[in-house]
C-alpha positions in Angstrom: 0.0 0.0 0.0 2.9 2.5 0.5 4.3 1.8 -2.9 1.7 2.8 -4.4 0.9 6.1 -2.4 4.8 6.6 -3.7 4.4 6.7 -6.9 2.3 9.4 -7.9 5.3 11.6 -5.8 7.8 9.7 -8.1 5.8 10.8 -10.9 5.8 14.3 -10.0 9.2 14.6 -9.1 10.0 12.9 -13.0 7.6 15.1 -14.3 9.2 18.2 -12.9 13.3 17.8 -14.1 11.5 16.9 -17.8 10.2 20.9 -17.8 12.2 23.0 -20.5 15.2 25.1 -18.7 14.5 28.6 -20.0 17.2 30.2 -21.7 18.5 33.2 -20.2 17.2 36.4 -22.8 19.5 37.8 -25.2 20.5 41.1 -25.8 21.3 43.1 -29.1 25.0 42.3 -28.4 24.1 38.3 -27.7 25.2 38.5 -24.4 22.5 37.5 -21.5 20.3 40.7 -20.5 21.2 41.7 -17.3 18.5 40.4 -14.4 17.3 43.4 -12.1 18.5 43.0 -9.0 15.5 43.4 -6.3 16.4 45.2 -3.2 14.4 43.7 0.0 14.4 44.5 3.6 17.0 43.0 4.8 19.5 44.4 1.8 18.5 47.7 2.6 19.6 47.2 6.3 23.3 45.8 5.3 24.0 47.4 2.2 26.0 50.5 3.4 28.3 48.7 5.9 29.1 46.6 2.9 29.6 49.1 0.8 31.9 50.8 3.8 33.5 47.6 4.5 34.5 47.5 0.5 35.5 50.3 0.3 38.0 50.2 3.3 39.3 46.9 2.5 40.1 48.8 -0.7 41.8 51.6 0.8 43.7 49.7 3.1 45.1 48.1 0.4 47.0 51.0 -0.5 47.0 52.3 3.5 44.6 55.1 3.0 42.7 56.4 6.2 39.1 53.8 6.3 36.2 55.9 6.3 33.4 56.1 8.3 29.4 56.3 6.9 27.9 60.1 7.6 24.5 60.3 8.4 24.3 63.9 6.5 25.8 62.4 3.6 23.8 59.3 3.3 20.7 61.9 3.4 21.9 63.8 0.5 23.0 60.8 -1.2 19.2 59.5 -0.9 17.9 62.8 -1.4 19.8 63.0 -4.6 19.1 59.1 -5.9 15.0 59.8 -5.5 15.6 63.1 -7.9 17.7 61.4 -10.3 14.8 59.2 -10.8 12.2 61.7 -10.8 14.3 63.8 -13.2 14.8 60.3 -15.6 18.6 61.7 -15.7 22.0 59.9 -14.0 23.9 63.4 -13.6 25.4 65.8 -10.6 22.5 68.3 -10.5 19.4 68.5 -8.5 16.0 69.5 -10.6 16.5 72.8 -8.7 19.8 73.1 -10.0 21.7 72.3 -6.6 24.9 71.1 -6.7 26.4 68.1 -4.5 28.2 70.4 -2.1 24.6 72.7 -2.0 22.9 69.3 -0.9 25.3 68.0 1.2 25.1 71.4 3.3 20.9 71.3 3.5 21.6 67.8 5.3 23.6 69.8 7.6 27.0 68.1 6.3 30.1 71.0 7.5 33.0 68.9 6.6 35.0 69.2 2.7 32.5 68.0 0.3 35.3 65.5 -1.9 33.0 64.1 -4.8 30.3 62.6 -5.7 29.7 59.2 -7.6 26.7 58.6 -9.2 24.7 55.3 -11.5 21.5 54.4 -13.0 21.7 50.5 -13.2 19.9 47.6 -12.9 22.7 46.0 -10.4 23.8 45.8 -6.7 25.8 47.6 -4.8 29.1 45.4 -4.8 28.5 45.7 -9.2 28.1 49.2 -8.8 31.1 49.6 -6.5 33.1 47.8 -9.0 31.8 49.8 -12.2 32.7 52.8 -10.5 36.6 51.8 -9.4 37.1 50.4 -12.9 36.9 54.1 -13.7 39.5 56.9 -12.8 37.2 59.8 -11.9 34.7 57.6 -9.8 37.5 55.6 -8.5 39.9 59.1 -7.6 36.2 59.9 -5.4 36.6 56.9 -3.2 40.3 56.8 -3.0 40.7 60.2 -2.5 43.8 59.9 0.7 41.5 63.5 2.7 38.6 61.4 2.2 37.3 60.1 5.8 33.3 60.1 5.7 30.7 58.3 3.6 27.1 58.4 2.5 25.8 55.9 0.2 22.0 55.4 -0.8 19.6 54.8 -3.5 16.2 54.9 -4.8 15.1 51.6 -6.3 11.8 52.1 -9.3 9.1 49.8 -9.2 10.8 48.4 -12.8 14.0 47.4 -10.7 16.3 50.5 -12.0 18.6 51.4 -9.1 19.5 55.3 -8.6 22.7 55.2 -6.5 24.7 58.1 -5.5 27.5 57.8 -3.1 29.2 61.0 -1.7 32.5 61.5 0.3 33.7 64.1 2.5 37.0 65.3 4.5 37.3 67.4 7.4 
């Protein structure tokens, strides 16, 4: 009797591994299309200390000063993410024409204003980290040696495009 309860799970379980794999979809260029990456809860909690922790492993590599995340500059980083989207524009001005320094000082941010990084992507953090230090004007913002604070946020769409703007400061 339990043989035969057992076999309509066999059959299932046979059934399953014979369902097509789906391909991944193919861009233009034939390489895969990029999956967006969802940002949940629980990202959202540890996504700037591993950002932080990145980025000092980094600069301890070459034994640069680690940095510490700025609540100031994380507000004018996620100010700035949530207008990039609303503006439908990756670029280093605010709709009312503010400038990164001018937003970092409305959060209340009195230290050097070093630069700002910014991206309009469809990947994570530790992606976007990466696209920006393969490049020498991103990568001169987070490896900059006065560079001692951090603020890091961004402003996910309902279609999965990420905003992310990351901001550093001196004393």
């Amino acid at each position: 009797m339990k043989n035969i309860k057992l076999i309509p799970i066999v059959a299932l379980i046979a059934l399953a591994a014979c369902q097509p794999r789906l391909a991944p979809q193919l861009g233009p260029d034939g390489q895969p299309m990029p999956v967006a990456y969802k940002i949940d809860a629980r990202e959202e909690a540890e996504i700037p200390n591993r950002v932080l922790q990145q980025i000092n492993t980094l600069r301890a590599n070459v034994s640069l000063s680690p940095m510490t995340l700025d609540p100031q500059l994380n507000a004018a980083a996620l100010a700035h993410s949530r207008d990039m989207s609303a503006q439908n524009r990756a670029w280093h001005w605010g709709s009312d024409g503010s400038s990164p320094l001018e937003r970092a000082r409305r959060q209340g941010f009195q230290g050097n204003l070093i630069g700002e990084n910014i991206s309009e992507t469809y990947e994570n953090d530790i992606q976007t980290l990466n696209a920006w230090m393969a490049t020498r004007d991103t990568r001169d913002v987070i490896m900059h040696p006065d560079a001692v604070q951090l603020g890091i946020a961004w402003y996910q769409e309902t279609s999965g495009k990420i905003w992310w703007t990351l901001l550093t400061g001196g004393n």
